[in-house]
C-alpha positions as CSV (number, residue, x, y, z in Angstrom):
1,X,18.0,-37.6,-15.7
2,X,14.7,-37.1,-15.0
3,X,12.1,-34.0,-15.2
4,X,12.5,-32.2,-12.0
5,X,16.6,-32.3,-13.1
6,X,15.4,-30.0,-16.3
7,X,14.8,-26.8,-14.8
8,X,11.8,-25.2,-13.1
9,X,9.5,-25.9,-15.9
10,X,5.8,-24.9,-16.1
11,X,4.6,-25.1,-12.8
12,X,7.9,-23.5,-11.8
13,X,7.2,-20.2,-14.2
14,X,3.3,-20.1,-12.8
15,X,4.9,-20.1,-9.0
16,X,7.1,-17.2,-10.0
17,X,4.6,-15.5,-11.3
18,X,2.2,-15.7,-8.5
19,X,4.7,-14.7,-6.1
20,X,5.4,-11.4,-8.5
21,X,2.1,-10.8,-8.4
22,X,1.5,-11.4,-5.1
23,X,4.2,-9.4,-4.0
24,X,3.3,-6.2,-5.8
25,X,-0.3,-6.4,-4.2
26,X,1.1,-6.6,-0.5
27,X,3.0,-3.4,-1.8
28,X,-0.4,-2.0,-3.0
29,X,-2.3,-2.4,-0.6
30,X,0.4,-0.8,2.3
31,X,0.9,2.0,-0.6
32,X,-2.6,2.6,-0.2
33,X,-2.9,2.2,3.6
34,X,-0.1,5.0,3.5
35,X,-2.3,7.1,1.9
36,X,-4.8,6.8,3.6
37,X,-3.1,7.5,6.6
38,X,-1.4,10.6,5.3
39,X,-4.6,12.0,4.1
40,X,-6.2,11.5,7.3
41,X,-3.8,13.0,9.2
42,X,-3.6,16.2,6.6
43,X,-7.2,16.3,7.2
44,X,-7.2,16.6,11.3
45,X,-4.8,19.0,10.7
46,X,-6.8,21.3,8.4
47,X,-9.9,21.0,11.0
48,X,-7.5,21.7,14.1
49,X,-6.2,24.9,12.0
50,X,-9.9,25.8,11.2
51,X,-11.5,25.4,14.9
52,X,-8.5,27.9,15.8
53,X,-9.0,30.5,13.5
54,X,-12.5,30.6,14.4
55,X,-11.7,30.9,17.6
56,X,-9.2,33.5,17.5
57,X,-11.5,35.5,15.2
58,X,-14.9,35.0,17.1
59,X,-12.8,36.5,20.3
């Protein structure tokens, strides 16, 4: 029996937790991008909704 037969040992433990990690930062970062978006979008928004009301009250 030899080594690699005895389970996925330490190397095996640091792999898993790198793909954890690395994994929850792809998922952070398009969290973020998300956000981003949204808030970008909400923004445009408010302007359009502020050029009109000037508009309609400056006519």
């Amino acid at each position: 029996m030899s080594d690699r037969d005895s389970g996925p040992g330490f190397f095996g433990v640091i792999e898993a937790l790198l793909a954890i990690v690395g994994a929850l930062t792809v998922m952070g970062v398009l969290a973020v991008a998300a956000s981003v978006l949204a808030w970008e979008m909400e923004l445009r928004r408010s302007e359009q909704d502020t050029a009109l009301d000037e508009a309609s009250t400056s006519s």
